[in-house]
C-alpha positions as CSV (number, residue, x, y, z in Angstrom):
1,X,82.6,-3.8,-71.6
2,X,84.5,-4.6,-74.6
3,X,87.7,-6.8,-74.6
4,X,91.0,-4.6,-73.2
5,X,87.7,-2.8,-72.9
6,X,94.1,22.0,-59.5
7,X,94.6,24.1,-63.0
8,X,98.0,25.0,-63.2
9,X,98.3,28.2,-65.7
10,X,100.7,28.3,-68.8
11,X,99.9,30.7,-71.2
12,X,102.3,29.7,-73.9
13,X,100.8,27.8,-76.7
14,X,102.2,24.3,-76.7
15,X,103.2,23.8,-80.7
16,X,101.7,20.3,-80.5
17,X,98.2,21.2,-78.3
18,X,97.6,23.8,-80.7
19,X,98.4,21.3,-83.8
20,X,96.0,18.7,-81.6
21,X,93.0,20.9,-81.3
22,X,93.8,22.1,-84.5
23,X,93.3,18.5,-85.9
24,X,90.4,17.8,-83.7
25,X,88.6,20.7,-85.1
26,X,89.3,19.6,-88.5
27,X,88.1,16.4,-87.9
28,X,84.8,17.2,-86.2
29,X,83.9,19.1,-89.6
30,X,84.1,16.3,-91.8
31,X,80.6,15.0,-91.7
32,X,81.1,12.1,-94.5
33,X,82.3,9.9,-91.3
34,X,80.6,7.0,-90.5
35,X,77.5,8.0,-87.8
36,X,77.6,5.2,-85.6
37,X,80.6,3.7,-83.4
38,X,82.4,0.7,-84.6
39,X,84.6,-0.1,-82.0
40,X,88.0,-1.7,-82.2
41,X,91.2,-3.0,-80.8
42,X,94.4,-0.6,-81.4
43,X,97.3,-1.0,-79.8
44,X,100.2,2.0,-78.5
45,X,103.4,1.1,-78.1
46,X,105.1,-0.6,-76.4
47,X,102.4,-2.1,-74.2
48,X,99.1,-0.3,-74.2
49,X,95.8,-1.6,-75.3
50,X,92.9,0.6,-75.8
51,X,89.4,0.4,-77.8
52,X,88.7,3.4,-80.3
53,X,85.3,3.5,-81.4
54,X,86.2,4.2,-85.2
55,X,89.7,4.0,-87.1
56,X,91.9,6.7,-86.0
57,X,94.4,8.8,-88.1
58,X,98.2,8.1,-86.4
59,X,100.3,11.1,-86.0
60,X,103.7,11.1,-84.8
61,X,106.5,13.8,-83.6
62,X,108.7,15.5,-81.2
63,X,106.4,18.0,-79.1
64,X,107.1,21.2,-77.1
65,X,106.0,20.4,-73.2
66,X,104.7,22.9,-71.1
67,X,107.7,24.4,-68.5
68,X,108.9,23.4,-65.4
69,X,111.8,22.1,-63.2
70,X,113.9,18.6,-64.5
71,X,111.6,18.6,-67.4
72,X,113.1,18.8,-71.0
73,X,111.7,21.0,-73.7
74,X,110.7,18.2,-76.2
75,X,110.1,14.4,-76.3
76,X,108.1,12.3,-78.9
77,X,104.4,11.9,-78.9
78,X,102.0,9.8,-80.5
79,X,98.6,10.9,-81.3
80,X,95.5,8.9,-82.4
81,X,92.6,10.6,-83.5
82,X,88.8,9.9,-85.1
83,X,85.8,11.3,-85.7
84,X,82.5,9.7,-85.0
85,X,78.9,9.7,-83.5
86,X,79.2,13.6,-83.5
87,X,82.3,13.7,-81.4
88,X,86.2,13.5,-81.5
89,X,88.1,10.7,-80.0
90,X,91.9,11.0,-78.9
91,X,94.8,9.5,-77.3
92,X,98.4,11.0,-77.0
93,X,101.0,9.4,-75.9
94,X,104.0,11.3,-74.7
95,X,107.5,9.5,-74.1
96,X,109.5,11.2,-71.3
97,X,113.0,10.3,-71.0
98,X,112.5,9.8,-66.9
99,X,109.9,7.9,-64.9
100,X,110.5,10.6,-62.2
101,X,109.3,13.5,-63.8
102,X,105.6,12.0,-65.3
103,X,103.7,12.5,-62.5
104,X,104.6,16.5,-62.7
105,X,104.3,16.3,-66.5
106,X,101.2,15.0,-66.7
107,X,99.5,18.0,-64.2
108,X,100.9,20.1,-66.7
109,X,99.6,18.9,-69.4
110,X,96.3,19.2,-67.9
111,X,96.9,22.4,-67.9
112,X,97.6,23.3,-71.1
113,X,94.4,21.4,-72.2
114,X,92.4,23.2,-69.7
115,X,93.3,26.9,-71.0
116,X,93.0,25.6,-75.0
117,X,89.6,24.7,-74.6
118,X,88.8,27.7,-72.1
119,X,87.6,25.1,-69.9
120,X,84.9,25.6,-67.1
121,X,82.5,23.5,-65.0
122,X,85.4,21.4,-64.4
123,X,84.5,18.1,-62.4
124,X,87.5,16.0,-61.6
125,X,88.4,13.2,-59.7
126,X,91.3,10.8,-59.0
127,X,90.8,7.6,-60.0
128,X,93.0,4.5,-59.7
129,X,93.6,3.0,-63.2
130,X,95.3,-0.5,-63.1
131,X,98.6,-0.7,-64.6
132,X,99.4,3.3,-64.2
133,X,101.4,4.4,-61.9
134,X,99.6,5.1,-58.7
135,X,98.5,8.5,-57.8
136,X,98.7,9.8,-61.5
137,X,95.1,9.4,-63.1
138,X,92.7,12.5,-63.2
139,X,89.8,12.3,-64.8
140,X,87.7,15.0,-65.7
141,X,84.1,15.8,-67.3
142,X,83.9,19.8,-68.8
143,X,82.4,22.2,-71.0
144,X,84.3,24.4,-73.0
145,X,85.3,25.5,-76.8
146,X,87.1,24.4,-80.0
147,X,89.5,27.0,-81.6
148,X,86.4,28.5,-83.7
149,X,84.9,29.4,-80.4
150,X,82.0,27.1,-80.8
151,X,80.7,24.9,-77.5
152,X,82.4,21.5,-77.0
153,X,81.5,18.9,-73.8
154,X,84.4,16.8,-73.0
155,X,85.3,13.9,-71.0
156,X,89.0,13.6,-70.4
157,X,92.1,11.2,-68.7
158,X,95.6,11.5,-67.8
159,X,97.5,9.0,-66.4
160,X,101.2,7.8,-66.3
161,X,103.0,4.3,-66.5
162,X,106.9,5.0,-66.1
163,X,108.0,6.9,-68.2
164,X,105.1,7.9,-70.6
165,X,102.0,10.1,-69.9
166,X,98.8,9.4,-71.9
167,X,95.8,11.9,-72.8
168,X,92.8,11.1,-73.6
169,X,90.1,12.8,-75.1
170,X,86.5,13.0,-75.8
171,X,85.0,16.4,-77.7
172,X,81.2,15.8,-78.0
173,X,79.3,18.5,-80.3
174,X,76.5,19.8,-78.7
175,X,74.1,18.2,-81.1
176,X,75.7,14.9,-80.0
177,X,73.5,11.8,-78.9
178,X,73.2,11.4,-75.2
179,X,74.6,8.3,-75.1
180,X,78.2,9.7,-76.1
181,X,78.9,10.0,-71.9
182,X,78.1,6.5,-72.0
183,X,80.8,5.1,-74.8
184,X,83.5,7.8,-73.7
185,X,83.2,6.2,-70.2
186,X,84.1,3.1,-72.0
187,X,86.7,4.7,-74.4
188,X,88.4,6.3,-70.8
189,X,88.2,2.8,-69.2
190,X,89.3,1.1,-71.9
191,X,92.7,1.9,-71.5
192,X,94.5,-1.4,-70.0
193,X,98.7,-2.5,-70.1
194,X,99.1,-6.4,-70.2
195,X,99.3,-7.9,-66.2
């Protein structure tokens, strides 16, 4: 390891998922990118550490979130996002204004990610990731589709530390290399806060 190394429907389109997939798509067409993984450190704020297996493009702005009680309509998120070794790596982060509400949040983001990529064969667990808040990591492995339509595997976590909820993705093409399960297990674990 390197160094820091339930579904819930909504069937509006979140603005900012559909600009994410949108810019995952986009990326995974661009076949100048380096093939191989070249991992590095990159840091979120205000505390995160995480290892990205190529340079990712930062993008930055206030987000619709999916519905639901206490919750407001928008808050800021910051995306990350690379292409490389036939897949798509990505983290958002998404700054609520209360601790109280991320847990909640976070299960609907899920969501929202599940119905854009028409998800199925959904296997999930709950892990515990040190430094999140307890009880709020899910971590999931799934087949499913980019906005073309065309098949995508993915490996996916959510998890919350006060207030902010983190999303991290993996979109493998299908003519990725079989060892892309093994480095998006790292890029999932490689999530860490200071201790």
């Amino acid at each position: 390891m390197r160094p820091f190394s339930s579904r819930i429907p909504y069937t509006k389109v979140v603005a900012f998922g559909a600009l994410a997939l949108s810019a995952l798509s986009a990326l995974t067409t661009l076949t100048a990118c380096t093939p191989t993984l070249d991992w590095r450190a990159v840091r979120l704020e205000p505390d995160a550490r995480l290892q990205f297996p190529c340079k990712p493009d930062r993008h930055e702005r206030s987000v619709e979130l999916p519905p639901g009680a206490d919750t407001p309509a928008r808050a800021p998120a910051l995306m990350l996002v690379c292409d490389a070794g036939d897949a798509t790596w990505s983290v958002t982060q998404y700054s609520l204004p209360d601790p109280n509400i991320a847990t909640a949040m976070a299960a609907r983001l899920q969501g929202v990610l599940l119905d854009n990529l028409k998800a199925g064969d959904v296997q999930a667990r709950s892990p515990e990731v040190p430094g999140a808040t307890p009880g709020t990591a899910w971590r999931a492995s799934m087949t499913g589709q980019r906005p073309d339509g065309s098949p995508v595997q993915a490996r996916v976590l959510f998890v919350a530390r006060g207030a902010r909820v983190y999303q991290m993705v993996v979109l493998a093409r299908p003519k990725a290399d079989a060892a892309w399960t093994a480095a998006a297990q790292e890029f999932l674990d490689g999530l860490r806060w200071p201790v």
